[in-house]
C-alpha positions in Angstrom: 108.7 114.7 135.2 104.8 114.3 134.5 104.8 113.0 131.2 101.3 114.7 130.3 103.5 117.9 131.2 106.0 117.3 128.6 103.0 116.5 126.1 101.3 119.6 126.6 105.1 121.5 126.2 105.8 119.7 123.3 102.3 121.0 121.7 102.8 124.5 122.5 106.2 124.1 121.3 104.7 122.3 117.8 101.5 125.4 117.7 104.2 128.4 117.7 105.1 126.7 114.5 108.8 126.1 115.7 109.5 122.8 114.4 108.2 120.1 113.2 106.5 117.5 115.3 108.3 114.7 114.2 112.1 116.8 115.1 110.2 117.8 118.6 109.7 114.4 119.3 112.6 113.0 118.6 114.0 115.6 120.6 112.4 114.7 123.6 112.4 111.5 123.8 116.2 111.1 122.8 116.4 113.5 126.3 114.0 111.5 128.4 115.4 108.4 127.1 115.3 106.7 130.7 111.8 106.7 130.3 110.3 103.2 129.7 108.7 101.9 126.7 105.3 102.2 127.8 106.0 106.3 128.9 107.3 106.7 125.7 104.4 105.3 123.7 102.3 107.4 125.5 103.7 111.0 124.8 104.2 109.5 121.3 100.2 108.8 120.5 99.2 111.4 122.4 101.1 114.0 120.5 100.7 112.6 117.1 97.0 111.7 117.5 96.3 115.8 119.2 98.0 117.1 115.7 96.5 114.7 113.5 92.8 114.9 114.7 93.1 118.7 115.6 90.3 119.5 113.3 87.8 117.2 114.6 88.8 117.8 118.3 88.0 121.5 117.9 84.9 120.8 116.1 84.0 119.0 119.0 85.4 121.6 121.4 83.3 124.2 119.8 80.1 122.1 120.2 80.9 121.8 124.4 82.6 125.2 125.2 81.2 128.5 125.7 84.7 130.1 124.9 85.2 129.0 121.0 88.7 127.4 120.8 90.0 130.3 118.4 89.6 132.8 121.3 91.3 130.0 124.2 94.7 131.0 126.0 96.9 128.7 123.9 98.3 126.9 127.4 94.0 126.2 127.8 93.6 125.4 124.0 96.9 122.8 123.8 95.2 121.3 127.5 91.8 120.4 126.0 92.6 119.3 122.5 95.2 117.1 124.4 92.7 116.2 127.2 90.0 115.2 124.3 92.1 113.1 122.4 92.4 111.0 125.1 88.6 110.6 126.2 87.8 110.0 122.8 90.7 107.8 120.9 92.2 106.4 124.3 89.5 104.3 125.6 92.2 102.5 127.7 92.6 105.4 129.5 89.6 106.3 132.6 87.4 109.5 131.5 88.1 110.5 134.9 91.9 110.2 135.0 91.9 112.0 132.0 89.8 115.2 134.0 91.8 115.1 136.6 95.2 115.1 135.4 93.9 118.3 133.0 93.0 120.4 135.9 96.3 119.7 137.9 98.3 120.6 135.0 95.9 123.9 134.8 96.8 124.8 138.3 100.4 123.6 138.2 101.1 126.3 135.1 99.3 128.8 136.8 95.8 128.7 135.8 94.0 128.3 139.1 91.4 130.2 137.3 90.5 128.3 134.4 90.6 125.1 136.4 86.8 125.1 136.7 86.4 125.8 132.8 88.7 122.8 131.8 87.2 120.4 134.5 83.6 121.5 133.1 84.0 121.5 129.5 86.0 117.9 129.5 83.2 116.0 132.0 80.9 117.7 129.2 82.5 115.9 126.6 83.1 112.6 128.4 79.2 112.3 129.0 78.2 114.1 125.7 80.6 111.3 123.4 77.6 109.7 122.1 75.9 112.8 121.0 78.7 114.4 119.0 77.5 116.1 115.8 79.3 116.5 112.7 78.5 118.4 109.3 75.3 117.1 107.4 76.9 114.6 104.8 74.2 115.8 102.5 74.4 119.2 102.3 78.1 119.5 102.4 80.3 116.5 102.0 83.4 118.9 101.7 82.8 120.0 105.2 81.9 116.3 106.5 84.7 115.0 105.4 87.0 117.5 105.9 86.1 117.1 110.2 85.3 113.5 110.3 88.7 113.0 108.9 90.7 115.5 110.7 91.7 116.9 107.2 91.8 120.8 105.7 88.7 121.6 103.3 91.4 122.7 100.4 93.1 118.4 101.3 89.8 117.0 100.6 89.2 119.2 97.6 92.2 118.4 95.9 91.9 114.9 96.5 88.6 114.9 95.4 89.6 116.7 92.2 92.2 114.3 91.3 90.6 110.6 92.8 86.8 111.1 93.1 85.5 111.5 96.2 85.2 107.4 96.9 89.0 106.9 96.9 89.5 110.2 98.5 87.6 109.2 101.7 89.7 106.0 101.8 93.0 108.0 101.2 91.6 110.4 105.0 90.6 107.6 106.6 94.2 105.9 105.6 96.1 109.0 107.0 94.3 108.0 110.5 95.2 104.4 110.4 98.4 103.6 113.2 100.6 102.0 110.1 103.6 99.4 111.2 107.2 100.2 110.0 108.4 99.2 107.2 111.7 97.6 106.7 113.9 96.2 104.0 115.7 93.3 104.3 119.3 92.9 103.1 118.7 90.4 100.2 122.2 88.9 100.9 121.2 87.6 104.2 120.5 84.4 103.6 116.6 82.7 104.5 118.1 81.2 108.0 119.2 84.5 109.1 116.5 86.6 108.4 113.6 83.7 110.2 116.4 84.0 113.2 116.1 87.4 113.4 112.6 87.4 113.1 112.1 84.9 115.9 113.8 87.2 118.4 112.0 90.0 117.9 108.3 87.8 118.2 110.4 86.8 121.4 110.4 90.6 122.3 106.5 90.7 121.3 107.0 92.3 118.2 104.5 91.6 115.8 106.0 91.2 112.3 104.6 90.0 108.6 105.6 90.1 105.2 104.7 92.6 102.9 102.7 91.7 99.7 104.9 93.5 97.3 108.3 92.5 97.6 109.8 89.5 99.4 112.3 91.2 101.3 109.9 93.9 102.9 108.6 93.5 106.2 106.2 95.1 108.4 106.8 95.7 112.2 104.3 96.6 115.4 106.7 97.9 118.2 106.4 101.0 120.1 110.1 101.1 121.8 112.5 101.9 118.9 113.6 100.0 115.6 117.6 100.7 116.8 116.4 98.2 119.8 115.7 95.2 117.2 118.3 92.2 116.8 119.7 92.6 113.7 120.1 96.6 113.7 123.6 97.5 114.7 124.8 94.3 112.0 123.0 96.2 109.2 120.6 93.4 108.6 117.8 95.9 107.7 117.0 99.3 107.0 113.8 101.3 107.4 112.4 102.0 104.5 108.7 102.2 102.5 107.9 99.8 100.0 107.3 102.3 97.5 110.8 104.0 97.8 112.0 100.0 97.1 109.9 99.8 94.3 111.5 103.5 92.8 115.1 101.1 93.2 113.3 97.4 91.7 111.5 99.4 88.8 114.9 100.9 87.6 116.0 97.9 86.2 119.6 98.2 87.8 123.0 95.9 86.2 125.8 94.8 87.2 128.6 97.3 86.9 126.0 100.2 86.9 127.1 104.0 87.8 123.9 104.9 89.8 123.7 108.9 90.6 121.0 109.7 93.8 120.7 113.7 93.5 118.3 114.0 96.6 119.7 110.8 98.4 119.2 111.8 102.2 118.8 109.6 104.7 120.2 107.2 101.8 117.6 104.7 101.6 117.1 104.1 97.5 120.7 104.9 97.0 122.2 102.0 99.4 119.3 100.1 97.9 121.0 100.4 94.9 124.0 99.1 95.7 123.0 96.7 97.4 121.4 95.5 94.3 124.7 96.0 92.4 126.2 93.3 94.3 129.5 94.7 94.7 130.0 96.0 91.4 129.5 99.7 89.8 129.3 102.4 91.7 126.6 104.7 93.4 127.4 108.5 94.3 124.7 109.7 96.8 124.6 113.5 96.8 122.5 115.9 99.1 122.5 119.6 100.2 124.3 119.9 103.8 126.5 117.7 105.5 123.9 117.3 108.3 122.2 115.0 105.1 124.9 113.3 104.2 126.1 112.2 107.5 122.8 110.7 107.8 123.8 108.8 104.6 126.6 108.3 105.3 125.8 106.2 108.9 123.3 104.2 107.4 125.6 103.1 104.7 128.4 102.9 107.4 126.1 100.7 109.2 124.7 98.7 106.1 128.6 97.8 105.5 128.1 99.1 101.9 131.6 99.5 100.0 130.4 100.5 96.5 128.7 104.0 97.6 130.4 107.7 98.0 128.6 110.6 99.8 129.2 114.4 97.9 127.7 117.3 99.1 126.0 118.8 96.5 123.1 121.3 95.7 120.7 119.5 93.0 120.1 123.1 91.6 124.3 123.4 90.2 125.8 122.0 87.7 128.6 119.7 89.2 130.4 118.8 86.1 132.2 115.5 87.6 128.5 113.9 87.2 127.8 115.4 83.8 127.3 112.3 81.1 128.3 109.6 83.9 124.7 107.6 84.9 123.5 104.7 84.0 120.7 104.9 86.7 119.9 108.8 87.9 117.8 108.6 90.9 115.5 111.8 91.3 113.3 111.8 94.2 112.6 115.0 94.4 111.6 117.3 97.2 107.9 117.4 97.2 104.4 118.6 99.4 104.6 115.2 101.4 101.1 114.6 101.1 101.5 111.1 100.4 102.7 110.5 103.8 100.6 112.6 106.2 99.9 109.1 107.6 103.0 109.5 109.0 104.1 113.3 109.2 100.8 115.0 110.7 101.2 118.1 110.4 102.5 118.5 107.1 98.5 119.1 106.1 99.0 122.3 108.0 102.0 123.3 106.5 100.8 123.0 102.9 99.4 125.7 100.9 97.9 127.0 97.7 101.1 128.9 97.1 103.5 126.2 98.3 102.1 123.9 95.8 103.4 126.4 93.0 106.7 127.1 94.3 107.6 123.4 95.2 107.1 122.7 91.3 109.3 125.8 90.6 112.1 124.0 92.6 111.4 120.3 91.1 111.8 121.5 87.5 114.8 123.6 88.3 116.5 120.2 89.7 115.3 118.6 86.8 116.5 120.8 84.6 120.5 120.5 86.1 120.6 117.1 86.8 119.7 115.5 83.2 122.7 116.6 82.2 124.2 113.4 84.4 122.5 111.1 82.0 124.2 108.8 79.7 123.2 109.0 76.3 120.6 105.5 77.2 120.5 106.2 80.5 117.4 105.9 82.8 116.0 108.8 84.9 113.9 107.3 88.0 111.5 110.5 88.7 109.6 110.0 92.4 108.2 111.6 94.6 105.9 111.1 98.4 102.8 113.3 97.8 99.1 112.9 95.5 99.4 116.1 93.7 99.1 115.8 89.4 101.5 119.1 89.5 104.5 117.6 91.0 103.7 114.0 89.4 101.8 113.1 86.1 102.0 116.4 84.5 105.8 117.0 85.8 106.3 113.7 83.8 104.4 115.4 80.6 107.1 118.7 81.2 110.1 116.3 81.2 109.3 114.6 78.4 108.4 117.9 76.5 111.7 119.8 77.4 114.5 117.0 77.4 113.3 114.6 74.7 112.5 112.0 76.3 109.6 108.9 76.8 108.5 106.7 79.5 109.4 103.2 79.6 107.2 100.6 81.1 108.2 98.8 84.0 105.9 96.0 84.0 108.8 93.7 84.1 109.8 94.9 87.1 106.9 95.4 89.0 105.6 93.1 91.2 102.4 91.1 90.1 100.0 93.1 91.7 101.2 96.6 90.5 102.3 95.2 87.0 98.9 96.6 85.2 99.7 100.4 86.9 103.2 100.4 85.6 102.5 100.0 81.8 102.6 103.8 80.9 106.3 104.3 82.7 104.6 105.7 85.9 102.4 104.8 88.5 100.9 106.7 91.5 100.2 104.8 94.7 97.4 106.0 96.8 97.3 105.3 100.7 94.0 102.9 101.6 93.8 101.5 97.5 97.8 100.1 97.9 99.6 99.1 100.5 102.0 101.7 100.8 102.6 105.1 101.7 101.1 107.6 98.4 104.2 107.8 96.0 105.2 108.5 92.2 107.1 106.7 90.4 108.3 107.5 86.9 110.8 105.9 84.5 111.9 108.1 81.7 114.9 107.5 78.9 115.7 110.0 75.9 114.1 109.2 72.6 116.3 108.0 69.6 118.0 110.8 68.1 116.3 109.2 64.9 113.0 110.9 66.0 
């Protein structure tokens, strides 16, 4: 199988809008698992870096084509962005490799025709790399920065609007950063353990450090698979951002907590939990289908956590089992991802004016069902993965409006570096300014009844 063959499929697969990249991906690759490593890395970046720069590369396209890109056969259109990814952002790769293996895949799918036309306009853009123009900074930075960075015009708008346009440049140029994994360390594993583990996998030349945030996060370079690292099957680690640990650190969990998780799949912050409950309490991870909560209820299988139960549960119903029974209700809620297009492409595609609006719609109707689970002091951990003051800062101002209730401050909690951002009860994390994905975080309780 020519793996530049199963690229090109997997991009006409992803431009019919049929699923997303990441589910094609995994699909393929789980398929063609004999491939090796370096095979695998390969349809990997070369998939991810043609959706994420798709912008730019049709920019470019435009400037060396005499058929625009719009108007392309999508077979033709799939072929070049592919193909001009690869001169451009692969330099490991020969320019004339790259030609040649375009205009063999153009003949092989029955496009003897066109063979000319891709051969031409890809030599044009391997000797034409220095010479590529973009939009004049000056006269419209919106349109600069919106094809520089691979990034919709409405993205850079809205992070404009709500940064400035300083941090919203660093926020694009984040999103095309190649970011390691992230993983959380079991905290029971003792010191040894954890340097053991992490001198087999330097053995197996993967690159590890510690994250500046929390002690037991840790940042990993390797292209062939987490499941692959020592330590995986034992539960010694799960993957997970910093900032989801930090929605679990700033909650300010006990001993003998009952810790609710209403949107809990793949179960990350809820075994988090209780893990930090130390055998004690309880945490009840709940989730819409049973496809989510088998995914919890692996990972917690694998984690060898005792102390957490799986329900199947729509966030929008009452279920009256919970009502009146958390100590710790964590609602990470579903949200317009843009907080972690660094690591979901295409969801800057996906996102619209209109989906903005409805995706609040459905937060505030979870909110509205699951307070009721709070006990009468109990604290609501409100989070969610995207940059947008609708979903976040103002969602917080809604909350506290319609339940009675207040933000607590969580600089106690925090580590030293984010204390200062957690002093009003919620902090948003920007991609390029922290190191973390972009995230909000909220910590709300109800107000004394005196009030």
């Amino acid at each position: 199988m020519n793996i530049r063959e199963l690229v090109l499929d997997i991009l006409l697969e992803f431009d019919r809008q049929a699923e997303y990249l990441n589910i094609l991906l995994f699909g393929v690759l789980e398929k063609y698992d004999y491939f090796d490593g370096k095979e695998k890395a390969f349809i990997k970046r070369v998939c991810e870096g043609t959706v994420e720069r798709r912008i730019q590369i049709d920019y470019i396209l435009d400037q060396f084509s005499r058929v625009p890109v719009r108007k392309m056969k999508p077979l033709i259109r799939e072929l070049l962005r592919m193909s001009v990814y690869q001169l451009l952002f692969m330099e490991h790769i020969p320019d004339a490799a790259v030609c040649n293996e375009a205009v063999k895949l153009a003949k092989k799918r029955k496009f003897q025709s066109l063979q000319g036309f891709v051969n031409g306009v890809l030599r044009a853009v391997s000797r034409g790399k220095d010479e590529i123009g973009y939009p004049d900074r000056q006269q419209d930075a919106d349109a600069y920065l919106s094809v520089y960075y691979s990034a919709p015009v409405w993205l850079v708008r809205h992070l404009c609007d709500a940064y400035g346009r300083k941090q919203c440049e660093r926020i694009l140029q984040s999103f095309l950063e190649r970011r390691p994994v992230c993983l959380r360390m079991k905290e029971s594993l003792p010191a040894e353990e954890q340097e053991r583990l992490f001198e087999a996998w330097r053995e197996a030349r993967v690159e590890v450090r510690r994250n500046p945030y929390l002690a037991y996060a840790v940042e990993v370079v390797k292209s062939e698979g987490i499941r692959n690292l020592a330590g995986y099957e034992e539960g010694a680690f799960a993957v997970q951002d910093v900032s989801s640990m930090l929605v679990v650190e700033a909650a300010g969990i006990k001993a003998g907590d009952t810790v609710i998780d209403v949107c809990a799949a793949p179960g990350g912050k809820a075994i988090h939990a209780a893990e930090k409950l130390a055998g004690t309490g309880q945490v009840i991870a709940c989730d819409l289908t049973a496809y989510k909560t088998a995914k919890i209820e692996a990972n917690r299988d694998r984690m060898q956590i005792n102390n957490l139960s799986v329900v199947i549960q729509d966030a929008r119903e009452r279920d009256e089992k919970l009502v009146g029974r958390a100590d710790v209700l964590l609602v990470d809620v579903p949200c317009s991802g843009l907080g972690v297009i660094g690591k979901k492409q295409d969801i800057k595609y996906r996102v619209t004016g209109q989906s903005l609006q409805d995706i609040v719609k459905l937060q505030r109707e979870i909110v509205r069902n699951v307070v009721q689970y709070l006990k009468p002091e109990g604290v609501m951990m409100y989070s969610t993965c995207t940059m947008n003051p609708e979903e976040n800062e103002k969602m917080v101002e809604w909350i506290c409006r319609e339940f009675a209730m207040e933000t607590v401050g969580m600089q106690a909690e925090l580590p030293d570096a984010l204390k200062p951002l957690g002093e009003k009860g919620f902090l948003q994390l920007l991609p390029g300014i922290h190191e973390t994905d972009g995230f909000f975080i909220a910590r709300l309780r109800r107000r004394e009844q005196a009030e």
